[in-house]
C-alpha positions in Angstrom: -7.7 20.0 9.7 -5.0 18.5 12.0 -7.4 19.9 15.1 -10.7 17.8 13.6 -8.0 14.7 13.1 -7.0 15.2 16.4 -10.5 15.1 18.0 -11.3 11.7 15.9 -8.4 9.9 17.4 -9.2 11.1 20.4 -12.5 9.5 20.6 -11.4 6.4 18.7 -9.6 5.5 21.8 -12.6 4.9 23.7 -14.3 2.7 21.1 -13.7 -1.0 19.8 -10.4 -1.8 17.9 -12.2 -2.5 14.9 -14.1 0.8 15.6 -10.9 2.6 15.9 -9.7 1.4 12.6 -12.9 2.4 10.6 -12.3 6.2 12.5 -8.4 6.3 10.6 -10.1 5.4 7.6 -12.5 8.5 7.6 -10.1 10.7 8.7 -7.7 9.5 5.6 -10.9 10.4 3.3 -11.1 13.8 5.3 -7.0 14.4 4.2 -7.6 13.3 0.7 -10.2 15.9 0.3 -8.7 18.8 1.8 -5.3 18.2 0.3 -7.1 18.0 -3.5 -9.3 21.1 -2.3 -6.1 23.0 -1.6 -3.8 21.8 -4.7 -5.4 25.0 -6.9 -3.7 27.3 -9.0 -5.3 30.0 -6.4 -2.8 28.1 -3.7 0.2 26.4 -4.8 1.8 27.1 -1.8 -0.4 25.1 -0.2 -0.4 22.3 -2.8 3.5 22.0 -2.4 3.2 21.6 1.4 0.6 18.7 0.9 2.3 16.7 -1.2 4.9 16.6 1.2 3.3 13.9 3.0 1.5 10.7 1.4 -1.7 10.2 2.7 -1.4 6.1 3.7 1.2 7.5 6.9 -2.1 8.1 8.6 -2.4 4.2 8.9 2.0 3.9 9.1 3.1 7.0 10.9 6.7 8.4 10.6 7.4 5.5 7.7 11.2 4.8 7.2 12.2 2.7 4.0 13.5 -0.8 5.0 14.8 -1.5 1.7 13.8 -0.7 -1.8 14.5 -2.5 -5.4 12.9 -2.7 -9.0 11.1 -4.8 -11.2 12.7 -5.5 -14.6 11.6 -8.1 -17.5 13.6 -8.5 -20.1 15.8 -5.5 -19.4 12.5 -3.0 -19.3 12.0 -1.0 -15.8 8.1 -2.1 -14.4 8.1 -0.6 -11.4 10.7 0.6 -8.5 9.5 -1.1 -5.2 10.4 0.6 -1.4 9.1 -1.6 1.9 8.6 0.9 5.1 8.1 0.5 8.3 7.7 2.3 11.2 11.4 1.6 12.8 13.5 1.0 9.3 13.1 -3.0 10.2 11.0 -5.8 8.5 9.1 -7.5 11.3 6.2 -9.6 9.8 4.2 -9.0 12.9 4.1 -5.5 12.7 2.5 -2.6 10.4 4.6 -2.5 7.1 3.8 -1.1 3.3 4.8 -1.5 0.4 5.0 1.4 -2.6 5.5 0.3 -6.7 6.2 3.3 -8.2 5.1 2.3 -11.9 7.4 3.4 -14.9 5.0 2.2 -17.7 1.4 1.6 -18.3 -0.2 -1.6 -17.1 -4.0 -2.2 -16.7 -6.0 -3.4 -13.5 -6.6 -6.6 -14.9 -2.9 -6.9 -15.9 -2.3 -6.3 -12.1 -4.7 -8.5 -10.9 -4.1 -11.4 -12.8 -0.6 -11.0 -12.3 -0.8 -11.2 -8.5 -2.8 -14.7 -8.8 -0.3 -16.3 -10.6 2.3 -15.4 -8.1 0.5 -16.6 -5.5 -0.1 -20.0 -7.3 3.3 -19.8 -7.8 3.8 -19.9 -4.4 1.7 -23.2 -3.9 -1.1 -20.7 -2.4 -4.9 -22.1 -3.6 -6.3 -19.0 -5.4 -8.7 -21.3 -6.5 -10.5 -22.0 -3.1 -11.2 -18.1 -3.1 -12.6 -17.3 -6.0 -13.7 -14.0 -4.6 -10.0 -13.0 -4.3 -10.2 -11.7 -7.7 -13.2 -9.1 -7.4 -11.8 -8.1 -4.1 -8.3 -6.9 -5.6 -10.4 -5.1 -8.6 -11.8 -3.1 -6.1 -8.5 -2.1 -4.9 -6.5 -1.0 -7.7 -6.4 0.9 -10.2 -4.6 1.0 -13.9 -1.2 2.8 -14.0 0.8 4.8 -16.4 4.1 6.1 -15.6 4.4 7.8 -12.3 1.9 6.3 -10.8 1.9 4.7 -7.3 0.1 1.6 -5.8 0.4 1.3 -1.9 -0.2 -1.5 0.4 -0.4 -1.0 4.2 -0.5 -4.2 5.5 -1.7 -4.1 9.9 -1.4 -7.9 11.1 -4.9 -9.3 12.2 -6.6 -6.7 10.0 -5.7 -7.2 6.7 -4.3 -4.4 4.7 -5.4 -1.5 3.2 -4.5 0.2 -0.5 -3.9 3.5 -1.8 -3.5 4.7 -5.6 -1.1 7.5 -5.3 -2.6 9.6 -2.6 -6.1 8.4 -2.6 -7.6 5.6 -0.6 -9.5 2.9 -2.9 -10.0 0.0 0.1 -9.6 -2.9 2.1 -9.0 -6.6 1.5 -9.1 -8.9 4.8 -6.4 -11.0 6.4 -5.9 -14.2 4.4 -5.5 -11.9 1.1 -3.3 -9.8 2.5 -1.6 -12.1 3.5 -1.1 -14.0 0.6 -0.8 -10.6 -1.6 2.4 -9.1 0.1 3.8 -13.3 0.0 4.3 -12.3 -3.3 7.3 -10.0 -2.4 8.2 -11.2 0.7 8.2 -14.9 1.1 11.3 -16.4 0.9 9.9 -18.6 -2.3 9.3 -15.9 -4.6 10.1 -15.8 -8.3 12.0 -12.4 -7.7 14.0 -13.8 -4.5 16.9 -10.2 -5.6 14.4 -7.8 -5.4 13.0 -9.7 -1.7 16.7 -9.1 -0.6 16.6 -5.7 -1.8 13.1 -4.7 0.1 14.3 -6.6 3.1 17.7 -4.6 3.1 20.1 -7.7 2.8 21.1 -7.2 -0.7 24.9 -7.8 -1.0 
């Protein structure tokens, strides 16, 4: 497996950028399905080792946490939050993600509704994209406990989303954007846990 992933990056280096970036994606959907064909009761040995790496590091390789906090209302845990990058730093013009590991239930539309209103509660126009909505449907999923969303965001290409280890999509730059503002710009409604992920909590 590491061989065939090997070859396809090898040949994605003489094609277009955005070329490139549509070969990582495949070979993510190449690791997803050899790392669920190999989690069997005939080879847990194998299962352990595969779930020792997350399948989204194919698009932020060697990922070291920048900070990590959690989401609380009224008392209750929602979700434990951990921003990576590739050098432990927060640089807004590089690759970074973004993992909520979930510690209750909480439907896709309860996700997607909720990211709206934070970005209208950031002044952002939600309503001058009304296919912002659809697009974010078709990047998560509902969550119980133990569950995992994770963002990748790549400046200039938008960001890309992964429900624990499997790959759903991709939303373009302007959502992305707008999407991660939610935890990141300074005018959040949860400015703590943006200290915490950036790693200037006190």
């Amino acid at each position: 497996m590491a061989t065939f992933s090997s070859a396809l990056i090898k040949i994605g280096r003489s094609l277009s950028q955005r070329a490139r970036f549509l070969m990582v994606i495949m070979s993510v959907f190449m690791f997803t399905a050899f790392s669920s064909s190999q989690a069997s009761p005939e080879n847990p040995t194998s299962a352990n080792s595969a779930s020792t790496t997350s399948a989204w590091e194919a698009f932020l390789p060697t990922p070291k946490p920048v900070g990590e906090g959690q989401l609380r209302w009224w008392g209750f845990l929602i979700y434990d939050a951990t921003l990576w990058s590739s050098n432990g730093q927060y640089e807004p013009t590089k690759p970074y993600a973004l993992s909520l590991s979930y510690a209750r239930t909480v439907s896709r539309d309860q996700i997607v509704d909720a990211s709206l209103d934070q970005m209208r509660d950031l002044g952002i126009d939600v309503a001058q994209h009304p296919d912002w909505s659809e697009k974010l449907r078709q990047v998560f999923e509902g969550v119980t406990k133990g569950d995992s969303l994770t963002g990748i965001y790549m400046p200039g290409k938008g960001a890309v989303f992964f429900y624990n280890n499997r790959l759903t999509g991709q939303i373009d730059e302007a959502l992305a954007q707008a999407f991660f503002s939610i935890w990141l710009d300074p005018k959040t409604t949860e400015p703590e846990l943006r200290l915490s992920l950036l790693g200037l909590a006190q």
